[in-house]
DRENDO-1510 file (C-alpha; in Angstrom, 1 decimal, always signed):
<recs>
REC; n; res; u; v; w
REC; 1; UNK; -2.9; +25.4; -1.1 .
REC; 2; UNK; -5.2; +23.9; +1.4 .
REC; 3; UNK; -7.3; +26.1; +3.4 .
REC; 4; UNK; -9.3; +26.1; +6.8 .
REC; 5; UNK; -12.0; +26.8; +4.7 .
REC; 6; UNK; -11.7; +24.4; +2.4 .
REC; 7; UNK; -13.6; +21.6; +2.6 .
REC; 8; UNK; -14.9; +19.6; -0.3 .
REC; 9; UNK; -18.0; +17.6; -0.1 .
REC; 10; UNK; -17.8; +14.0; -1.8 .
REC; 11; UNK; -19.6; +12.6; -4.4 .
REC; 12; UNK; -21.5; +10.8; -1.9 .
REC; 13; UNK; -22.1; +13.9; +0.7 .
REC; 14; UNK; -23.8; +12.1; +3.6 .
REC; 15; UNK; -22.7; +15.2; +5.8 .
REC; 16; UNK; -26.4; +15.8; +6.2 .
REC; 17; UNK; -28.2; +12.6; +6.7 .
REC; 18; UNK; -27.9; +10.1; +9.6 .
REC; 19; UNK; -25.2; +7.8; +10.0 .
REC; 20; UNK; -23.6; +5.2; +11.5 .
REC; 21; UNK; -20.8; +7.1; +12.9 .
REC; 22; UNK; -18.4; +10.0; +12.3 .
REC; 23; UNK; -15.5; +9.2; +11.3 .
REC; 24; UNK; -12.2; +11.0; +10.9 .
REC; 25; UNK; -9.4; +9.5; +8.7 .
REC; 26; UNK; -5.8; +10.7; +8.6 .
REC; 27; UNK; -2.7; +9.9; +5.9 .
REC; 28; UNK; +0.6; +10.6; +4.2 .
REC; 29; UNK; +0.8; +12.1; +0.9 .
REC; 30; UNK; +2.1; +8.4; -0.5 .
REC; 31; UNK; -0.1; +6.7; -3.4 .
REC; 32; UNK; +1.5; +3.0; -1.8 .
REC; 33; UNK; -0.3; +4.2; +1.6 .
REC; 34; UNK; -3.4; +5.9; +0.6 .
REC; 35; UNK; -4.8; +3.0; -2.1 .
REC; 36; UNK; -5.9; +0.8; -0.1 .
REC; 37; UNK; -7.1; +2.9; +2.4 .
REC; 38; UNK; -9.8; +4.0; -0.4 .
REC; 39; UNK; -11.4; +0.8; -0.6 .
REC; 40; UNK; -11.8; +0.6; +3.0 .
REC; 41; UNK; -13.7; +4.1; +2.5 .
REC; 42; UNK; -15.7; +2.8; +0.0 .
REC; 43; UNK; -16.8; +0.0; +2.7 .
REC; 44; UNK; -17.6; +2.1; +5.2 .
REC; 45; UNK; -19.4; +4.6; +3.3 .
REC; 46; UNK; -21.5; +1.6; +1.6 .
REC; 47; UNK; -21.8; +0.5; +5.3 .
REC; 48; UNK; -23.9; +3.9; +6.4 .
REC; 49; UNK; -20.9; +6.1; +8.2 .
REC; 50; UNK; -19.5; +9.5; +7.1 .
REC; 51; UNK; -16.0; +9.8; +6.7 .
REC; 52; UNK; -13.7; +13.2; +6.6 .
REC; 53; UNK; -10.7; +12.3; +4.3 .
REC; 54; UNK; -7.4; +14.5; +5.4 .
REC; 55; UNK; -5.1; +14.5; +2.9 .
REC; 56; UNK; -2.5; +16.1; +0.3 .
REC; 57; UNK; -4.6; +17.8; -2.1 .
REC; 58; UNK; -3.4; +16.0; -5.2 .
REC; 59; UNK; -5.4; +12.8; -4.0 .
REC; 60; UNK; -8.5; +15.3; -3.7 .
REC; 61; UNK; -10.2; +13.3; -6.6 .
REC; 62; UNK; -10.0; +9.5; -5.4 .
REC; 63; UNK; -10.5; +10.2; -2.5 .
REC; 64; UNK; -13.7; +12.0; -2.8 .
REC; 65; UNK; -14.5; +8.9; -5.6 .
REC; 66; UNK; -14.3; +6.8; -2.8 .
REC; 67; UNK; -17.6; +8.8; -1.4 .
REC; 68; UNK; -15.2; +10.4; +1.9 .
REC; 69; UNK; -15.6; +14.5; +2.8 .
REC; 70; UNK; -12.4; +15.7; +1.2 .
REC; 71; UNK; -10.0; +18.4; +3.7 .
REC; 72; UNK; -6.7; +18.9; +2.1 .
REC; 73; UNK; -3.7; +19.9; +4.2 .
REC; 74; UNK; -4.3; +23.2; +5.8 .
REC; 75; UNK; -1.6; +25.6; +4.5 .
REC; 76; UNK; -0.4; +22.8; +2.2 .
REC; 77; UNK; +1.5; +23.7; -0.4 .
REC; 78; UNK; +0.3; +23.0; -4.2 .
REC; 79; UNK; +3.7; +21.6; -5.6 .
REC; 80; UNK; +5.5; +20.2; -2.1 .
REC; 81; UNK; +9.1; +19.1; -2.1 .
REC; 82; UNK; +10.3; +16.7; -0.7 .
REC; 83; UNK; +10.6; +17.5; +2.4 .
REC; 84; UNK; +7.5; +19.3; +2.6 .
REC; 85; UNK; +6.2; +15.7; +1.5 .
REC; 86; UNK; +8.0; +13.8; +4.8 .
REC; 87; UNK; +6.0; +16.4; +6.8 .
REC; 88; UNK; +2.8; +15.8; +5.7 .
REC; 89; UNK; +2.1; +13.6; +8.7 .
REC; 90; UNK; +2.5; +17.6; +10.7 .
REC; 91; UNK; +0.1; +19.0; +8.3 .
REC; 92; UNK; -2.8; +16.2; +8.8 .
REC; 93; UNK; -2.2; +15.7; +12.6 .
REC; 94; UNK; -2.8; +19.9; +12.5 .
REC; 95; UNK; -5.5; +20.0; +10.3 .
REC; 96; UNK; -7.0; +17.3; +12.3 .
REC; 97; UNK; -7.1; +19.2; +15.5 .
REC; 98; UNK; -8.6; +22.0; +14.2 .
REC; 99; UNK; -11.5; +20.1; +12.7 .
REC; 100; UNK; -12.0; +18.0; +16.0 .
REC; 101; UNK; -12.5; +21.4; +17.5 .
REC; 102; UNK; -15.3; +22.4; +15.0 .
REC; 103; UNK; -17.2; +19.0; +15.1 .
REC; 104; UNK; -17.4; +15.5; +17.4 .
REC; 105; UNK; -15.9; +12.6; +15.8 .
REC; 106; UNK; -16.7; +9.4; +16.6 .
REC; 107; UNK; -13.6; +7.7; +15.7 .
REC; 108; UNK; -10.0; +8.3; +14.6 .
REC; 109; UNK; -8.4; +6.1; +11.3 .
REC; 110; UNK; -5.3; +6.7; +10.1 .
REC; 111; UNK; -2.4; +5.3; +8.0 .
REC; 112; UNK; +0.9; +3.4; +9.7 .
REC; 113; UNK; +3.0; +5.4; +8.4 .
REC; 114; UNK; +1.3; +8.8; +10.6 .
REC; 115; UNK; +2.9; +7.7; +13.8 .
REC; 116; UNK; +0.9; +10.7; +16.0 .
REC; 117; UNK; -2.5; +9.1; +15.2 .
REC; 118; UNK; -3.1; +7.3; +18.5 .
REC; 119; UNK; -1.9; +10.2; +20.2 .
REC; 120; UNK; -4.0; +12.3; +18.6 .
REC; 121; UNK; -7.1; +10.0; +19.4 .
REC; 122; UNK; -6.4; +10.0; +22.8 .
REC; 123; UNK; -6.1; +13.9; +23.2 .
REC; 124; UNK; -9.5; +14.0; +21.6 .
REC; 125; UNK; -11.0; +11.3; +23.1 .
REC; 126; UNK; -12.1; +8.8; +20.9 .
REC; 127; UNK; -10.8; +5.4; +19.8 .
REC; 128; UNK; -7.8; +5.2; +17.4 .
REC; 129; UNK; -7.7; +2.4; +14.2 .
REC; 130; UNK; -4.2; +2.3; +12.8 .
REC; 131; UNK; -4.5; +0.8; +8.6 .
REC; 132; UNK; -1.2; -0.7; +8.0 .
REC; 133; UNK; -0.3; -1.0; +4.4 .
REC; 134; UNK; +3.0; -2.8; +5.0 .
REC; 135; UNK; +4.1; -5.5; +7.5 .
REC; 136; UNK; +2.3; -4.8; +11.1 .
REC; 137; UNK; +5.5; -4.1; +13.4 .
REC; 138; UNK; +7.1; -4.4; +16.3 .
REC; 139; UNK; +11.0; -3.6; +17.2 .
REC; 140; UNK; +12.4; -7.0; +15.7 .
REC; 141; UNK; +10.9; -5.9; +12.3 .
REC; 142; UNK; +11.7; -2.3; +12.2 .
REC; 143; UNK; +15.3; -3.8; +13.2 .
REC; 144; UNK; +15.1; -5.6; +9.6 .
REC; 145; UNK; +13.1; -3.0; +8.0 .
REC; 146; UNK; +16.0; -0.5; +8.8 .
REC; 147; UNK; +18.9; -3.1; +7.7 .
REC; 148; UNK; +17.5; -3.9; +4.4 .
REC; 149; UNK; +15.4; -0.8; +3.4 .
REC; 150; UNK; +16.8; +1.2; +1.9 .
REC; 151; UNK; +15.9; +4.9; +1.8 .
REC; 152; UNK; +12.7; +3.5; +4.0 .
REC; 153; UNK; +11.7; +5.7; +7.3 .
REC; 154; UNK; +13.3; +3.0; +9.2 .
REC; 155; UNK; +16.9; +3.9; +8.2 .
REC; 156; UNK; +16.6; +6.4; +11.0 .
REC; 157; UNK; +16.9; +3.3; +13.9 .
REC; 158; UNK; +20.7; +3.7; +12.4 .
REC; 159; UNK; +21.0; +7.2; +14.0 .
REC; 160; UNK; +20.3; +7.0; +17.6 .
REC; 161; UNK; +20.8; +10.8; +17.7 .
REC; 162; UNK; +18.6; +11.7; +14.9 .
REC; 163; UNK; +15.5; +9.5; +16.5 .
REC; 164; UNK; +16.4; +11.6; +19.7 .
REC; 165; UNK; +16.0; +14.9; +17.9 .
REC; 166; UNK; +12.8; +13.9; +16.0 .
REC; 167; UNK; +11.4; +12.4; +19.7 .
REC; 168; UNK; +11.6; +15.6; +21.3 .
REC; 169; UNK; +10.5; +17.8; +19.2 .
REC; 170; UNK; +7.4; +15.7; +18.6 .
REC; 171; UNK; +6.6; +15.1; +22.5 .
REC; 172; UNK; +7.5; +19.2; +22.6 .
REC; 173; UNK; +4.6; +19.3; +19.8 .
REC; 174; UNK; +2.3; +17.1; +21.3 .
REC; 175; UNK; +2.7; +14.6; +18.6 .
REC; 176; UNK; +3.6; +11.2; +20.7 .
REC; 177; UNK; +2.8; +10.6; +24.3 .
REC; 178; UNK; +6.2; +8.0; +24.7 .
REC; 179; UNK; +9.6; +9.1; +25.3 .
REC; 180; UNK; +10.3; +8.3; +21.8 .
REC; 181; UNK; +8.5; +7.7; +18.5 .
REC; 182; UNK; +9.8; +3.8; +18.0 .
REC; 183; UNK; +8.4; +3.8; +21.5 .
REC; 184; UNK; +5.2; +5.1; +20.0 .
REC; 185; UNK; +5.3; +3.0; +17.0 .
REC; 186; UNK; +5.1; -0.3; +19.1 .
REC; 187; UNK; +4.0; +0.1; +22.1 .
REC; 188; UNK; +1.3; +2.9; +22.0 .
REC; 189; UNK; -1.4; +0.6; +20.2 .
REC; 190; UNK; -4.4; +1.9; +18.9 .
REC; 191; UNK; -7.8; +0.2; +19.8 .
REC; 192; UNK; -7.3; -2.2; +16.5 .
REC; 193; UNK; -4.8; -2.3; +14.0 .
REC; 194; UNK; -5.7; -3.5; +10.3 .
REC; 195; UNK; -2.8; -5.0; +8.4 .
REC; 196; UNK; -3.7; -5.5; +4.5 .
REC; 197; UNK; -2.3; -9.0; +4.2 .
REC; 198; UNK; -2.9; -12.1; +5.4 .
REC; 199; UNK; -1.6; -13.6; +8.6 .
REC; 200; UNK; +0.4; -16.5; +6.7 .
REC; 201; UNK; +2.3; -14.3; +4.7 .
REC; 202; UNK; +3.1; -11.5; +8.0 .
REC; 203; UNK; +6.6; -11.6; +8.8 .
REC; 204; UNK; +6.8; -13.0; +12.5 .
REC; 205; UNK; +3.1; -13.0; +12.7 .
REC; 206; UNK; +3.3; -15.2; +16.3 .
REC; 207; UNK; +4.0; -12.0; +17.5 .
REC; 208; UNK; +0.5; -10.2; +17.4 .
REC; 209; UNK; -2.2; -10.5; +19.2 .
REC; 210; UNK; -5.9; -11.2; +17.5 .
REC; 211; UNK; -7.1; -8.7; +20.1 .
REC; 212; UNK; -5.0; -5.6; +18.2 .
REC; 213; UNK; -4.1; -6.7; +15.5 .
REC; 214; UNK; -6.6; -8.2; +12.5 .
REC; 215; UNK; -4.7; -8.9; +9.3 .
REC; 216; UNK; -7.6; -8.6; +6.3 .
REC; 217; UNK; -5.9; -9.6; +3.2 .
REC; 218; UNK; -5.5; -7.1; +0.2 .
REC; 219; UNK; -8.2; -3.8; -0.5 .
REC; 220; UNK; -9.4; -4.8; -3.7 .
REC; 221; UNK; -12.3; -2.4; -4.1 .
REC; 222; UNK; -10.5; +1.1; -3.4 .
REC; 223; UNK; -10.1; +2.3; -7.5 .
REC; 224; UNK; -12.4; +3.6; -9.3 .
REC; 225; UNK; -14.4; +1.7; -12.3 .
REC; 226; UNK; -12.0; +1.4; -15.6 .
REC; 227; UNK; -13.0; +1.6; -18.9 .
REC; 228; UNK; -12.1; -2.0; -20.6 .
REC; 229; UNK; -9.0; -1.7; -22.1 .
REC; 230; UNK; -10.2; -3.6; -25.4 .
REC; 231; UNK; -6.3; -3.5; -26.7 .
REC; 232; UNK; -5.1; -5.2; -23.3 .
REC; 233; UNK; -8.1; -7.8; -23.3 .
REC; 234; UNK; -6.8; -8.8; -27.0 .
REC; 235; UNK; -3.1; -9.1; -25.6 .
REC; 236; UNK; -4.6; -11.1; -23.0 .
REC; 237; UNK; -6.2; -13.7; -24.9 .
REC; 238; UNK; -4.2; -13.7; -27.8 .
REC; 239; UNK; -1.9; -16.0; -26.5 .
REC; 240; UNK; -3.4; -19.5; -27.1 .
REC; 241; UNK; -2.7; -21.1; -23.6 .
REC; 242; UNK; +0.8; -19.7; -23.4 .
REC; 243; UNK; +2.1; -18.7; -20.1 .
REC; 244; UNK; +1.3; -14.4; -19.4 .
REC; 245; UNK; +4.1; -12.9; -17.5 .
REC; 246; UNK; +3.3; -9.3; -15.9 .
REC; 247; UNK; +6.1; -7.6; -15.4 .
REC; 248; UNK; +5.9; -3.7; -13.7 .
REC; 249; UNK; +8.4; -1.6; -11.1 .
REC; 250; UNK; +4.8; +0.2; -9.5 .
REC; 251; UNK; +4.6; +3.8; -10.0 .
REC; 252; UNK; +7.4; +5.4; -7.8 .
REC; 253; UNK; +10.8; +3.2; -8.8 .
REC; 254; UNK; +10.0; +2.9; -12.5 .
REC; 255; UNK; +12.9; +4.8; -14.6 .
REC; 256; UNK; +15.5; +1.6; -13.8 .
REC; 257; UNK; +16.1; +1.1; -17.5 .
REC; 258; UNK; +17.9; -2.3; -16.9 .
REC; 259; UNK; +14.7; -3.9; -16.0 .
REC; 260; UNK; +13.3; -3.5; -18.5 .
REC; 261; UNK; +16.0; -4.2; -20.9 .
REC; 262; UNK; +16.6; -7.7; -18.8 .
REC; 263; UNK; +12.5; -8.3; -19.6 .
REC; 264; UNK; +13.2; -8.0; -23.4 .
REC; 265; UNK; +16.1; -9.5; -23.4 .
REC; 266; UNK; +14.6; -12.7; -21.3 .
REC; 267; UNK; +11.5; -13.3; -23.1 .
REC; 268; UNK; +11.8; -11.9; -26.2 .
REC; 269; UNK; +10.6; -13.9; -29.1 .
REC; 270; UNK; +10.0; -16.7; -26.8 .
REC; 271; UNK; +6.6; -18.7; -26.2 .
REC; 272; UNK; +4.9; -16.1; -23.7 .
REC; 273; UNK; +3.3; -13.1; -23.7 .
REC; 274; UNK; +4.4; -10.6; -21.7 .
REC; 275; UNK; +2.5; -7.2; -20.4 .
REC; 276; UNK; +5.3; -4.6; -19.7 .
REC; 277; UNK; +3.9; -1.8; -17.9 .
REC; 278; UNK; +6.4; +1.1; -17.5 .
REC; 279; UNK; +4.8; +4.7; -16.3 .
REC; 280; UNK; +4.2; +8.0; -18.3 .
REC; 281; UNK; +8.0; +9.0; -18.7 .
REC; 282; UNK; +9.3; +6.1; -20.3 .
REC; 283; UNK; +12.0; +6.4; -23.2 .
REC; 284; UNK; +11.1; +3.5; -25.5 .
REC; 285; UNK; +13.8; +4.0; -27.7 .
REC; 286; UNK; +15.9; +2.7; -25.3 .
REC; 287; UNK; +14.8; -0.6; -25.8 .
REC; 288; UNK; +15.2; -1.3; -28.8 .
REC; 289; UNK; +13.2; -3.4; -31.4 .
REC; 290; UNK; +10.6; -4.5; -29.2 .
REC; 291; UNK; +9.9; -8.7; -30.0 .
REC; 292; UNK; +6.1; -9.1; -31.1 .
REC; 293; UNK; +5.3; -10.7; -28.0 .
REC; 294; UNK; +6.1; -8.0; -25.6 .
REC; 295; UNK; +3.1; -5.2; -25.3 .
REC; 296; UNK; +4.3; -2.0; -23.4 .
REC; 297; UNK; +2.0; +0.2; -21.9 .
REC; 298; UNK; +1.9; +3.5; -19.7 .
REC; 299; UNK; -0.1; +2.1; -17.4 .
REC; 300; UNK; -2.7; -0.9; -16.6 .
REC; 301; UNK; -6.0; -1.9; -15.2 .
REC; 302; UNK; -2.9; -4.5; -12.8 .
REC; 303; UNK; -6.1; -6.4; -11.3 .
REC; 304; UNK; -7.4; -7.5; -14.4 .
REC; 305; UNK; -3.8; -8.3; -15.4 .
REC; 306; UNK; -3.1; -10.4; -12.5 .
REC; 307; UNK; -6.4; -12.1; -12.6 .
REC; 308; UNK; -4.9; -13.9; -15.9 .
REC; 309; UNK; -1.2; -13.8; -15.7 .
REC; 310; UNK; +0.7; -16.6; -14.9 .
REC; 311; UNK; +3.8; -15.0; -13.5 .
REC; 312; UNK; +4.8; -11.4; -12.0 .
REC; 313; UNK; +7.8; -9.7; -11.8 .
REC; 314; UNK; +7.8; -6.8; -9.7 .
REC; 315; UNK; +9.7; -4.7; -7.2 .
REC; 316; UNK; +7.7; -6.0; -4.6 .
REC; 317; UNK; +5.4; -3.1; -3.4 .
REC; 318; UNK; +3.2; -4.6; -0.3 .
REC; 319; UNK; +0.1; -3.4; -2.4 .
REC; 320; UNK; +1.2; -5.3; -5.9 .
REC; 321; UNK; +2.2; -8.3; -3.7 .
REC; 322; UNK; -0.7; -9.2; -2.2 .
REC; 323; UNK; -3.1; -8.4; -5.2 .
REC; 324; UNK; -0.9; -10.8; -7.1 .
REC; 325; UNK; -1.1; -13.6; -4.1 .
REC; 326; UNK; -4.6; -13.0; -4.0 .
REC; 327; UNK; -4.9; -13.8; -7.5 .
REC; 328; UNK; -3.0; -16.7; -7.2 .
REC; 329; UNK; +0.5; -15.6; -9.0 .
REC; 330; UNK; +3.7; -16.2; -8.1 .
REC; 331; UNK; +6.6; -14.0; -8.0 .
REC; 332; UNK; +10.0; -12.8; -9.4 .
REC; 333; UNK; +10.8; -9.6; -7.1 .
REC; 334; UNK; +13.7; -7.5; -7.7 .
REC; 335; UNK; +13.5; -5.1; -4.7 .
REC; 336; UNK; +14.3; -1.4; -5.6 .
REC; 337; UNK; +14.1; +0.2; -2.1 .
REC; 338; UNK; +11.9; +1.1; +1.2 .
REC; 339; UNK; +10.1; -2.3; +2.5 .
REC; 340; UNK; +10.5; -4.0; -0.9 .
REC; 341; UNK; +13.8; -6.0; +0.5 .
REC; 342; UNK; +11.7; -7.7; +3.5 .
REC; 343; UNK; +9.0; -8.1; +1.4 .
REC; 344; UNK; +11.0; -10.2; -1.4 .
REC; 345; UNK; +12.9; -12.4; +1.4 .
REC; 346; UNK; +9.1; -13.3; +2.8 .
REC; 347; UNK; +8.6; -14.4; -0.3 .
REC; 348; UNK; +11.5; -16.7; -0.9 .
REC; 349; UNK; +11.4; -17.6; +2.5 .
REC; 350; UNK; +7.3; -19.0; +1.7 .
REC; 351; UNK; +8.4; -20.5; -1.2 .
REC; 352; UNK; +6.0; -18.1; -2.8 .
REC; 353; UNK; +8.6; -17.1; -5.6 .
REC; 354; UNK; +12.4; -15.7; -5.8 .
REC; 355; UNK; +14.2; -12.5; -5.5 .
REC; 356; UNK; +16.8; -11.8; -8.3 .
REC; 357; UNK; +19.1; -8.4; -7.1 .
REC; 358; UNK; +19.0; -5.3; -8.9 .
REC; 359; UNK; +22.4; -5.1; -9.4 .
REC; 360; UNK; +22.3; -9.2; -11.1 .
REC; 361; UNK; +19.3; -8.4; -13.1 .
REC; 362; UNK; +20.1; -9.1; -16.7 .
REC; 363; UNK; +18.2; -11.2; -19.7 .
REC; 364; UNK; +20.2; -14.6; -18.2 .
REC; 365; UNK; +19.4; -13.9; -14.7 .
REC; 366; UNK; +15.6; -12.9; -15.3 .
REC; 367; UNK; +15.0; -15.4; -17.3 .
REC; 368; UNK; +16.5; -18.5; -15.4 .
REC; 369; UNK; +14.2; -16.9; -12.1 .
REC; 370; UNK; +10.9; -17.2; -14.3 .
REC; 371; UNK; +11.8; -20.2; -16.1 .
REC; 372; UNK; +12.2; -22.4; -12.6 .
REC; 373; UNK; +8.9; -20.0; -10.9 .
REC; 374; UNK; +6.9; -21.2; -14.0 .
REC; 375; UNK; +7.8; -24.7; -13.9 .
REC; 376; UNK; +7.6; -25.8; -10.2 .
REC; 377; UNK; +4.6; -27.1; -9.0 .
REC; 378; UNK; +5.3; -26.9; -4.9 .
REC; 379; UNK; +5.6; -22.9; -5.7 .
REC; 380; UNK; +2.0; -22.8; -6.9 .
REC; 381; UNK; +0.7; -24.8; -4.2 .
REC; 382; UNK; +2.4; -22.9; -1.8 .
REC; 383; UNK; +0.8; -19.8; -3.6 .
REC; 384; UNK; -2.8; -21.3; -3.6 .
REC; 385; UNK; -2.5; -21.4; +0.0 .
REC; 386; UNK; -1.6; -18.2; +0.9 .
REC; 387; UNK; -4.2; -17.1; -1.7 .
REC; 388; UNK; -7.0; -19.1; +0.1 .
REC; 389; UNK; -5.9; -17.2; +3.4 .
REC; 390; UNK; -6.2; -14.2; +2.0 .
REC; 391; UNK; -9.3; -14.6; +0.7 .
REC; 392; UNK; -10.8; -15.7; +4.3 .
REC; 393; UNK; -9.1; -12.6; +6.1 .
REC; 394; UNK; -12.3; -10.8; +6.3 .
REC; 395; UNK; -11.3; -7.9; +3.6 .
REC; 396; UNK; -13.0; -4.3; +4.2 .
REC; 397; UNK; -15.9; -5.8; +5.6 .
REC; 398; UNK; -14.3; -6.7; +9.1 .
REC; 399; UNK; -13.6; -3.5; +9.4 .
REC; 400; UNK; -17.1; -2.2; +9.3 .
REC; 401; UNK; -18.1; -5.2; +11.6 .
REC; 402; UNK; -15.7; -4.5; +13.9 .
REC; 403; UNK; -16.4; -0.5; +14.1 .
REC; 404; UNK; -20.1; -1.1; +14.8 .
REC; 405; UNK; -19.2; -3.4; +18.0 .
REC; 406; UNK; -16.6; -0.4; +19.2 .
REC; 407; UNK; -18.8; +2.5; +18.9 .
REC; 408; UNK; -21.6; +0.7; +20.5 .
REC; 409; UNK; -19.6; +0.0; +23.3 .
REC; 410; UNK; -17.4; +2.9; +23.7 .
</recs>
């Protein structure tokens, strides 16, 4: 359990030396929202500023990788439920106060997903920068986010009363400075909000302004070094110039045995090579004989995957998504839940891949979506293009630029 005295120095403590700036950074206990906050750390840290990391305690170790002051949750449980979980935006906004009582910050970051950041900053008085590691929104996109999510935060806009309950209590708390938090959400902007995509591929992106919002393409640089995987460098290149399909449900929606089934049923002894990649608690006896050119693994270095594959099949995590458009791969998404529906309809919609529906998904289905993917040419132009934006947004490094020209003139 989190403490108020427990702070842990990074790796690269720079609590000491001079800086750039101070920085305080705020987020959820959700591995899709923290990752590619921790490249962004790693930028700014490279770049000369400190930054105090506030966050569940299980990320202690990435995070302080990343070269951030660690704080877990004050008064944070070790093993949190669920519930405990969807209040760890409380716990950070709490353990946040207290530290900018003990020490002057010069800056605010946090996470989408926290929606009491900006107020926060403002009650401390210092500028607010929102990371966004889904869409940016505004009330037309939480509209779609909450009729095609899923179990996604959104699904509250359905219960006018239960948004009304939440609202007060949070203004009561001093948590959101609007009359109610979908109010806060969109209308309350921070000083600058990063979104880790690119512009092309944000859904309604005539919508948001260059001023607030900058969109800055994937955070490629947030894990931590990998040992090469010698066994998945010879699956890799073993092939002989057959197409490499990567197929993976992420780390949080990965126990729906039918898709995997569908994957061996669809490619199977076929002319590919496929990289299954299927978590720590999967039963592989479930599948079956498994053909000769299908390699399952626990888990995968998915960058130097994507960097070779040729087609992906995910559930369409915002973080897997654009790592594979960065990388230049198209898509078969079968949406499992939260964003992931929105997400998959961008893509059709871009004629950046194809959506096949959970409930279709089957060997036929799987593999009639690949074999069309693989075999038209306007998708992987349409692919390289969005790519090519991405790798213009400005990444990490705006950013740091950006930060330097807002503390100066704060």
């Amino acid at each position: 359990m989190g403490t108020k005295e427990d702070i842990i120095p990074g790796k690269h403590d720079m609590a000491s030396s001079p800086t750039r700036g101070s920085l305080l950074m705020l987020n959820m206990p959700y591995q899709g929202h923290i990752n590619p906050t921790l490249g962004t750390v790693r930028a700014l840290v490279k770049a000369g500023y400190s930054v105090t990391y506030v966050c569940d305690p299980r990320w202690r170790d990435q995070i302080e990788d990343s070269g951030a002051l660690f704080v877990p949750y004050d008064d944070y449980p070790e093993q949190p439920n669920k519930v405990q979980s969807l209040r760890g935006g409380v716990y950070a906004i709490e353990t946040a106060r207290r530290l900018a009582v003990e020490k002057q910050y010069d800056a605010l970051m946090y996470e989408g997903l926290l929606l009491s950041g900006k107020c926060l900053a403002d009650q401390i008085g210092v500028p607010s920068i929102r990371l966004s590691s889904t869409f940016a929104y505004n009330r037309s996109i939480l509209a779609n986010l909450s009729d095609t999510g899923g179990l996604h935060v959104t699904s509250l806009l359905k219960f006018p009363a239960v948004v009304k309950l939440m609202s007060l209590s949070m203004r009561r708390h001093g948590r959101i400075e609007s009359d109610d938090f979908i109010t806060e959400m969109v209308d309350n902007n921070p000083t600058l909000t990063y979104v880790y995509t690119s512009r092309s591929f944000q859904l309604g992106n005539e919508a948001f302004s260059d001023k607030q919002f900058k969109f800055i393409g994937p955070s490629l640089d947030g894990r931590a070094a990998q040992a090469k995987d010698a066994r998945l460098d010879d699956e890799l290149n073993r092939g002989e110039g057959r197409p490499i399909i990567y197929a993976s449900l992420g780390t949080i929606f990965n126990t729906f045995m039918p898709f995997y089934q569908a994957v061996v049923a669809a490619f199977g002894d076929r002319d590919v090579t496929v990289v299954l990649s299927v978590g720590r608690n999967f039963d592989q006896t479930k599948l079956g004989r498994v053909p000769h050119n299908i390699f399952i693994h626990q888990s995968v270095d998915q960058l130097a995957v994507l960097e070779k594959a040729d087609l992906f099949i995910t559930h369409g995590g915002m973080n897997s998504v654009n790592e594979a458009l960065y990388y230049k791969v198209p898509m078969v998404v079968v949406p499992m839940a939260d964003d992931q529906p929105t997400v998959g309809a961008r893509i059709a919609e871009l004629g950046l891949g194809t959506v096949v529906s959970r409930k279709k998904i089957n060997g036929q289905t799987l593999g009639r979506a690949a074999l069309m993917i693989l075999a038209d040419k306007q998708i992987a132009d349409n692919v390289n293009r969005v790519s090519e934006d991405m790798r213009k947004s400005g990444g990490n490094q705006q950013i740091v630029k950006d930060l330097d020209h807002i503390l100066n003139h704060s």
